[in-house]
Every structure is written in C-alpha cells, then in structure tokens.
matplotlib code that plots the C-alpha trace (Angstrom):
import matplotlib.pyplot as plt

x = [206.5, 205.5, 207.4, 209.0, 207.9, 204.2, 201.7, 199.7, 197.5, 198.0, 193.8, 193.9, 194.2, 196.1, 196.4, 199.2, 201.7, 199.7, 202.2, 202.0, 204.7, 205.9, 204.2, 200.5, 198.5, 195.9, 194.1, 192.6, 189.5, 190.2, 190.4, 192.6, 193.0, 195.5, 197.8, 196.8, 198.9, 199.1, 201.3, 202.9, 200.7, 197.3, 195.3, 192.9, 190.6, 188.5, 185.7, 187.0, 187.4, 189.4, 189.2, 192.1, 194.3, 193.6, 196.1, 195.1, 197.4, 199.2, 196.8, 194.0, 191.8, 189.0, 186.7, 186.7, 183.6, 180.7, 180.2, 176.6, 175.1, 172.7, 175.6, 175.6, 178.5, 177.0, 179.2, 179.4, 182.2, 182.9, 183.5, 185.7, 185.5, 188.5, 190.9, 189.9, 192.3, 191.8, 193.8, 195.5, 193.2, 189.9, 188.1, 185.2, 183.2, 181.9, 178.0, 175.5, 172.0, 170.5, 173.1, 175.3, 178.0, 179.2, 180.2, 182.3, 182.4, 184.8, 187.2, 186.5, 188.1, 188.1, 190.5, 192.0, 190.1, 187.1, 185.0, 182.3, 180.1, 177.9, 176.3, 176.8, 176.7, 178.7, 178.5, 181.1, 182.9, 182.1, 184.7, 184.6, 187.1, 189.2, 187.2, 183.9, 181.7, 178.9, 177.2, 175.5, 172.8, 173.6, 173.1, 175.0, 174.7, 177.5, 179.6, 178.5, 181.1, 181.0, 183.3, 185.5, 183.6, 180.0, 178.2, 175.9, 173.0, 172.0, 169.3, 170.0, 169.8, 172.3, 171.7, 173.9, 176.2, 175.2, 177.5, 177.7, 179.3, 181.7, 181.0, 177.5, 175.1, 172.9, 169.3, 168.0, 167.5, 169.3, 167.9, 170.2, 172.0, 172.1, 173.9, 173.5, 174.4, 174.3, 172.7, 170.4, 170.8, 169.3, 169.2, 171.6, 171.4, 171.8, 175.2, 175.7, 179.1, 179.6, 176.9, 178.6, 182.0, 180.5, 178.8, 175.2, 174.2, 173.3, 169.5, 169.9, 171.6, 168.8, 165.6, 167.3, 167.1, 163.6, 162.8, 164.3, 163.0, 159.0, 160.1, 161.9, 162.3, 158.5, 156.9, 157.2, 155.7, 157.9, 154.2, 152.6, 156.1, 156.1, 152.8, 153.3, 156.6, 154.1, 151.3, 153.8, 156.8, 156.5, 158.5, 161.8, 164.8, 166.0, 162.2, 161.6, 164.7, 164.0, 160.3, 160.8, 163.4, 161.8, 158.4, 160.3, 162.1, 159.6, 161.9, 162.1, 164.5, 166.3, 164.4, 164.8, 166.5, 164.8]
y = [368.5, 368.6, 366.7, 368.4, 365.3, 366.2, 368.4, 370.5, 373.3, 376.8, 377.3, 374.4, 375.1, 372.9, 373.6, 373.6, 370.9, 369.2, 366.4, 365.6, 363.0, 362.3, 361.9, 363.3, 365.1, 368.0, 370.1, 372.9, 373.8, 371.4, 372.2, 369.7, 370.2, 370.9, 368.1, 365.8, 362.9, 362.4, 359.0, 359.1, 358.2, 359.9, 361.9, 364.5, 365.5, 369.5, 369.4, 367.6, 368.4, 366.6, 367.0, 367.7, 364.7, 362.4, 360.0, 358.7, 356.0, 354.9, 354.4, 356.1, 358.2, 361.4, 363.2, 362.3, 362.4, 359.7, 356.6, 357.9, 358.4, 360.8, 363.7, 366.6, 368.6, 369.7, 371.1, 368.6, 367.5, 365.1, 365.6, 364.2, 364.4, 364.6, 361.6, 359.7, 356.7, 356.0, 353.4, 351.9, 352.1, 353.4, 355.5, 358.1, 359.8, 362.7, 363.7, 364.4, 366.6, 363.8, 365.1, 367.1, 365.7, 362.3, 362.6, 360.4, 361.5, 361.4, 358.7, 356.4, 353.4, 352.4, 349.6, 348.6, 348.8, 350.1, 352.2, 354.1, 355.8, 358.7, 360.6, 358.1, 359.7, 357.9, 358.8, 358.7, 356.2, 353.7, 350.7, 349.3, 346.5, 345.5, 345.3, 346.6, 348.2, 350.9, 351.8, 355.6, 357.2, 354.3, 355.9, 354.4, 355.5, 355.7, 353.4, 350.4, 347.3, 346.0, 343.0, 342.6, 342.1, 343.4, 344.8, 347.3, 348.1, 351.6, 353.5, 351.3, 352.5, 350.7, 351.5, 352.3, 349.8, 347.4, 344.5, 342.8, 339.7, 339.4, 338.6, 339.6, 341.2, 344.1, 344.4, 345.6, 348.4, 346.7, 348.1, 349.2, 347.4, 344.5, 341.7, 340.4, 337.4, 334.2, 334.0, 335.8, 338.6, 338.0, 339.0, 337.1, 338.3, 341.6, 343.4, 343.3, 342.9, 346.1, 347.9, 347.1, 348.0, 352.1, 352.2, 350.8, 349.2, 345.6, 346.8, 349.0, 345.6, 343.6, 346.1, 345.7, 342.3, 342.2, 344.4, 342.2, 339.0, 340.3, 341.6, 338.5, 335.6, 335.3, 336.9, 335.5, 339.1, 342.0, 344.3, 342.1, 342.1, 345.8, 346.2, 343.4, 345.5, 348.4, 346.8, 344.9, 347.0, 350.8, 353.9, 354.3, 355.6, 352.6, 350.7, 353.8, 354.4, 350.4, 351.0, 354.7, 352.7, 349.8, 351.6, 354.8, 352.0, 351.8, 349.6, 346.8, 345.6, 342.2, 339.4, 337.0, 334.0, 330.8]
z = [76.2, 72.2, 70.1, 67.4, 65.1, 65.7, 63.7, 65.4, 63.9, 65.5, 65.5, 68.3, 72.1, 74.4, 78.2, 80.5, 80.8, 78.0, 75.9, 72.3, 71.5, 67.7, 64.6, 66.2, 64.3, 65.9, 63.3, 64.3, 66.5, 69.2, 72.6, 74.9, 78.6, 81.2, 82.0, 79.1, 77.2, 73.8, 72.8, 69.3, 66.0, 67.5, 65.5, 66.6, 64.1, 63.9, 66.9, 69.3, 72.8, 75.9, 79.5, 81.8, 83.0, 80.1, 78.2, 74.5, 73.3, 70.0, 67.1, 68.1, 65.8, 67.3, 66.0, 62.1, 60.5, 60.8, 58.9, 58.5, 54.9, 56.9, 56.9, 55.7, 56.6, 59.6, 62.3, 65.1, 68.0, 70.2, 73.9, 76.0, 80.2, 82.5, 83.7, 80.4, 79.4, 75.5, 74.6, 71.4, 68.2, 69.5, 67.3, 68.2, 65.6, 65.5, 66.2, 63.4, 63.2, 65.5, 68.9, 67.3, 69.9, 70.9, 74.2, 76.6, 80.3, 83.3, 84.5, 81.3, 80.2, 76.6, 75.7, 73.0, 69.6, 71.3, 68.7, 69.7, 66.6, 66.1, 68.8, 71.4, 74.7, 77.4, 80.8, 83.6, 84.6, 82.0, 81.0, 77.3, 77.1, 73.3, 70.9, 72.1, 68.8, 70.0, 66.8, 66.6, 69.1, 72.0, 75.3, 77.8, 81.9, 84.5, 85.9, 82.8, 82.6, 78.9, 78.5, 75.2, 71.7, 73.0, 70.0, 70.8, 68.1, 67.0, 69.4, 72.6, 76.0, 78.3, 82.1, 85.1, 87.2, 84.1, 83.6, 80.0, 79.3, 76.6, 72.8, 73.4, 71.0, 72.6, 70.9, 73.4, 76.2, 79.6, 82.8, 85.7, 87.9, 86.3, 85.0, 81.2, 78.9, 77.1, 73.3, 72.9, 75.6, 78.8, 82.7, 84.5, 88.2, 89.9, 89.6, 93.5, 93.7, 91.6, 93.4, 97.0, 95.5, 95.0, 98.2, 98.5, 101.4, 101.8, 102.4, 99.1, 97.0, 98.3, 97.5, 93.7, 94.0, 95.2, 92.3, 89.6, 91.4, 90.9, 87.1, 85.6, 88.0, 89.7, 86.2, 82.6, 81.7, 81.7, 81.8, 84.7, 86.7, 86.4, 88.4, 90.5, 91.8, 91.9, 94.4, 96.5, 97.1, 98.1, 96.3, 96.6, 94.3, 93.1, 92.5, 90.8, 88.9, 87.1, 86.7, 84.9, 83.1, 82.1, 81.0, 79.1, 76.7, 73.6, 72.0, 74.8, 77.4, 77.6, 78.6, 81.9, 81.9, 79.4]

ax = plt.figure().add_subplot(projection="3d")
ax.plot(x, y, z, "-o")
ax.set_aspect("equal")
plt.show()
C-alpha cells in the first residue's frame, strides 16, 4: 500500500488502508485519513490535513506556504473534507493570520490545474473545473459549479448551488442559486436545473425565481429590488437566505442582465 519509492516523514499520520504510490513526498505534521489515495509525484507539505476516502492525483502540490507578502511564519494548515477528488496539478496553499486555514469540504471536485490560494474556505460539494484560479480569502458555499478558467478575485463571496460560466472573471459577490456570465459578470437566470437535481420542489425553484425576477429583471436597482421583494413577497428560507445575502455583501453583487 506505500510505495517503497515514496518519502514520507515518520512525524505524519496516515490511517488505515491509506496508499502512497512512488516518488510522493509527505513531510511531517500531516494527518491523512482512512482509505485515502495518493497517485505518484504528490507532495504533501507540513499542516495539512485530508479526510477519509479521498484520492489526490499526479502533480499535485498541498499545503506549501502562501504566495502572500503578508506572511510571517505563522503556523497555519489546510484542511481537507472526506471523499475529496484532487486531481492533476492543483495546488492549495496554506492559511495566513487572516484564517489561519484554507479549507476545502466534503465530496469536492477540483480538476485539473485548479489552484485555490490562501485562506479560501470551500464548502461541500463544490466542483472547480481545469484551470479554475481562486485567489486568497474567497468564500465559496456548498454545492457551487465553476466552469474551466473562472478567475475569482481576492475577498469574494460566491453563494450556494451558484453556477459560473467558464473564462469568467468574478469581481464580485454572486448570490445563491444563481446562474452567472457574459463580460462583465452578470445574472443569467436561476440555477433551476441544479436546484431540482438536489431536491427542491417546483414551488421552492419558482419562489427563487420570483425573488430574482423583483431583484434584477422588474428593478434596475439592486437597493429598490431588495425592498420591493420585502413588501410583496412574505418570509421564507430561501427569500431570506438572498436578501441576508445580498444586503451582508459590502463589496457588491453581480449586476442583472444589460
């Protein structure tokens, strides 16, 4: 199950049935769970920590230090959730001061060339296709779709059951359940196929819709949509989940469609 060919410190700790094929490296203090793969030419640098189940292709570099002039030294990790598929060349940097972590959940996909920076944190089942760059503190919810070559700025907030089209550039916050693209970034229809495809019900798909009608379809006013979907449409998680959203991001969201 470990390749003679690899390198791997005796100060790390792998779980059971864990495989490390040749010419790995894994330097000490990391932790990797039960049952996980490690292809040949990986390398696992101090602070990082992986889940149970996962499988972390050819190529792919973990936990080195940031590209952030900002660090100091400090002791930081990154963290890695169960039945995570990393595949060839992705690299994920380690936290600084800001986080401390940078932290990828559950059931992940990363694709090929995927690098995600400093203190990102990445929730659960979240898909970056080839060639997807997250620069540091980007926060992105569960179940987000971002298609090959998005480029994510620094600070953004990306929302649950989003879905970005590819080469896009990401300025700016992106509410839930929504679809985004063209040049520049803008809201390009409800996610409902996505939604329906992890359980919500046609009434649930169409109070979103409702929402994001008011906000950027029947409103050229992001501000004046907000409390128009306040006065007409009554409380309920998801209104209030894109409202809280919407009105917590200091730094904007996309705009609707020009």
């Amino acid at each position: 199950m470990i390749s003679p060919l690899s390198s791997i410190s005796p100060e790390s700790k792998l779980g059971e049935n864990v495989v490390v094929d040749s010419f790995s490296t894994i330097f000490e203090d990391v932790i990797i769970g039960d049952g996980t793969r490690i292809h040949p030419n990986v390398t696992i640098y101090p602070g990082t920590r992986i889940g149970k189940n996962c499988e972390i292709f050819p190529g792919a570099v973990i936990g080195v230090i940031p590209q952030d002039l900002k660090f100091e030294g400090e002791y930081t990790t990154v963290e890695i959730g169960d039945n995570t598929k990393i595949r060839e060349c992705v690299t994920i940097h380690r936290g600084t001061k800001d986080k401390l972590a940078t932290r990828i959940g559950s059931n992940c996909l990363l694709m090929t060339y995927v690098h995600v920076a400093h203190d990102c944190q990445i929730g659960n089942n979240v898909i970056l296709a080839s060639y997807v760059g997250v620069s540091g503190h980007v926060l992105i919810d569960d179940w987000a779709i971002l298609e090959g070559k998005v480029a994510v700025q620094q600070f953004v907030h990306i929302g649950a059951h989003t879905f970005i089209g590819g080469a896009s550039l990401v300025r700016k916050n992106i509410p839930p359940f929504i679809k985004a693209a063209r040049e520049p970034l803008t809201f390009a229809g409800v996610n409902s196929v996505g939604l329906r495809r992890r359980g919500l019900t046609d009434a649930e798909v169409r109070e979103i819709e409702d929402v994001y009608r008011i906000i950027y379809v029947q409103n050229n006013n992001i501000s004046k949509g907000i409390e128009c979907v306040k006065e007409t449409m009554p409380a309920s998680k998801y209104r209030d989940e894109i409202i809280d959203f919407i009105v917590a991001s200091d730094k904007g969201v996309i705009r609707g469609m020009i």
